[in-house]
N, C-alpha and C positions, 0 to 999 in steps of 0.2 A: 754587728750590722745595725745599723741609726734606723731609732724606731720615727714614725710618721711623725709624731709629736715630736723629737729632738731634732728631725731637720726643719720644724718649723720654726723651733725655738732658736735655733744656733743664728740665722739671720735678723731676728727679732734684736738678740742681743747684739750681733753686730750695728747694727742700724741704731739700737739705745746708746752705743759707748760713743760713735759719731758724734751724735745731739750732745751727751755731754763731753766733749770733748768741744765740739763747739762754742756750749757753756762755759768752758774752764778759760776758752780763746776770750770771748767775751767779756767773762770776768776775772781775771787776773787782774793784780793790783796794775795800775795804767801808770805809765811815768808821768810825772807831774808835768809835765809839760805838752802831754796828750788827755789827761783826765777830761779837761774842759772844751777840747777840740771837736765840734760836731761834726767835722768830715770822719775823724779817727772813729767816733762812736758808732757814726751812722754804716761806715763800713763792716763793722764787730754785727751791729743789729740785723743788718742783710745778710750776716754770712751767719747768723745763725737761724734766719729767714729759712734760707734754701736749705740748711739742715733738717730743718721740722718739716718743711717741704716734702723731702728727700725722704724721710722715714714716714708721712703721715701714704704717701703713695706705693712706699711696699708694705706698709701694714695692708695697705688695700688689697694690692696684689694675694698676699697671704691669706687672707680674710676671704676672697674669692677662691683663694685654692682650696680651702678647708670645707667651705660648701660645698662643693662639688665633690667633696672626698676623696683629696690631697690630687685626683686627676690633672694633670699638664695637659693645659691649652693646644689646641689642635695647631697643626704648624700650616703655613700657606698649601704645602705641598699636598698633605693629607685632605684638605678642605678641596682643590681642584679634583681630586683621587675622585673622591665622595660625590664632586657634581658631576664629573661624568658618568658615575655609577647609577647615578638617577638618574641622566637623561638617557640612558640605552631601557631603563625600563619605561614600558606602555604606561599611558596615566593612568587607570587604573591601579596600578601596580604601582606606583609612585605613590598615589594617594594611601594607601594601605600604611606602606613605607611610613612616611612619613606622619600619619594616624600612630602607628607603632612607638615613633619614634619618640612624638610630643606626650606620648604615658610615661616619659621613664624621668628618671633625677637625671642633673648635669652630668653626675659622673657617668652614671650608666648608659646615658646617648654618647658621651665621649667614646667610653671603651666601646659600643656597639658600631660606633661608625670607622672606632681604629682598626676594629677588626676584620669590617666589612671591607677598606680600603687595604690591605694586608693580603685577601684572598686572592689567589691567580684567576685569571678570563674561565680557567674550565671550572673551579671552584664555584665561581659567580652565576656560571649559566646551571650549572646540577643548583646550587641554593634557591636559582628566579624559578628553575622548573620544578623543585619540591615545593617551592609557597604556590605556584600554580596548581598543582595538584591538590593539596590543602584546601586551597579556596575553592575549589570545584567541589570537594570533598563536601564541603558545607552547603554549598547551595543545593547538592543533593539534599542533604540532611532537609534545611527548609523548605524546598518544596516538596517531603515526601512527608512531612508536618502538616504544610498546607494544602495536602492535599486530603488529608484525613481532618485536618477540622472544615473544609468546604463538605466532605460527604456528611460529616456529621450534623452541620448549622442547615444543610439543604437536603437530608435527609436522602443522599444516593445511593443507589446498591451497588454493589459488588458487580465489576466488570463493567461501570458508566465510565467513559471519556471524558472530563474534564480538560477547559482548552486553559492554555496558561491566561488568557484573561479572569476567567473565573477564579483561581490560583492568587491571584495579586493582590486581593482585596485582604491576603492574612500574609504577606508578606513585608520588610518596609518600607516603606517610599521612599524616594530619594536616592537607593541603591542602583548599582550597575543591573543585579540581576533581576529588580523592579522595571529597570527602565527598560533592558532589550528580551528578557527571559532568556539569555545566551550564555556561555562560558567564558573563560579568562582568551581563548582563540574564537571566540563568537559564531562557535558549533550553537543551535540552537538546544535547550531541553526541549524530552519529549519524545514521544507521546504518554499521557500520563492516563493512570487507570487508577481507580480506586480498590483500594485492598491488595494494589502491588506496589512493587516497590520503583521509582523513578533508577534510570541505568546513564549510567557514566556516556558521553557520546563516543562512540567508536575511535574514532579520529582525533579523540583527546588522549583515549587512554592508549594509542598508539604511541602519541606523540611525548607521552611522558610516561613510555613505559620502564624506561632507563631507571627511571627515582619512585616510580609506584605501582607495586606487579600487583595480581588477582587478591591478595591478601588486604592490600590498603585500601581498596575500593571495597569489600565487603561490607555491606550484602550489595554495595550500586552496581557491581558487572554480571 
């Protein structure tokens, strides 16, 4: 089996023996009766033009495939696959995507998105409703953070209500759960208590009970 590096080399060298071969077109001894012909010469100069042409554009090709590591270019088809995959997900959920995506090297968003285009419709919806649960997972997490450094900087006891304004000012700005204090289905969180633990919304964890039962939410249900 041809290792990564020998099928990179095999075209290399085809493309070298081209140019000199075009070389050898070029300069071979000229009949005397063409040595001095600038039509004869200038056609030799052009056709070894387009040879260096011709090799300087797949050394490029090459040279981008190996950055990427050895990964093949997405084909039209795959690339449509891919936008409509994004556009059935919520922005939200796009934006994440997409955040995801711009961490990785060329090759590894290549093979990420050949794979994600590859999956069937029921594969796609259990994957959007595990990253949903996930990301709900977290916002638990932060607000049951923020709610323990509002009690500690404001000095609350055990069993004060905290409303999610209060909540915000230790959370980030600029986020989804900043901006509305709701989930990925815009259940709102809540009600939140001090020295408890914030709980998954009913209605979420119904709705994504299929890809996350009473063990994944632990301690949020």
């Amino acid at each position: 089996m041809p290792t990564p590096s020998s099928s990179i080399r095999r075209p290399l060298i085809v493309a070298t023996a081209l140019v000199l071969a075009a070389l050898f077109i070029v300069f071979i001894p000229a009949r005397a009766d063409d040595e001095n012909d600038p039509v004869v010469l200038k056609k030799r100069i052009s056709l070894l033009e387009d040879k260096i042409a011709a090799l300087e554009e797949q050394v490029a090709r090459l040279q981008a495939q190996q950055k990427s590591g050895g990964s093949a270019a997405l084909t039209g088809d795959e690339i449509e696959k891919f936008k409509l995959v994004m556009d059935a997900l919520s922005p939200a959920d796009r934006e994440q995507a997409e955040a995801e995506l711009n961490k990785m090297s060329d090759a590894q968003r290549i093979q990420a998105i050949r794979q994600l285009t590859s999956m069937t419709p029921g594969q796609l919806e259990r994957a959007k409703k595990r990253s949903q649960a996930t990301r709900t997972l977290e916002d638990l997490r932060l607000l049951d953070s923020a709610t323990d450094q509002y009690a500690i900087e404001m000095n609350k006891i055990t069993g004060m209500h905290p409303s999610f304004g209060d909540l915000k000012n230790y959370l980030k700005t600029g986020t989804t759960l900043y901006n509305t204090g709701a989930d990925v289905f815009g259940h709102v969180y809540g009600p939140f208590t001090v020295d408890s633990i914030p709980l998954v919304p009913a209605q979420t964890f119904n709705a994504l009970s299929d890809v996350a039962d009473d063990s994944f939410w632990t301690p949020y249900k």
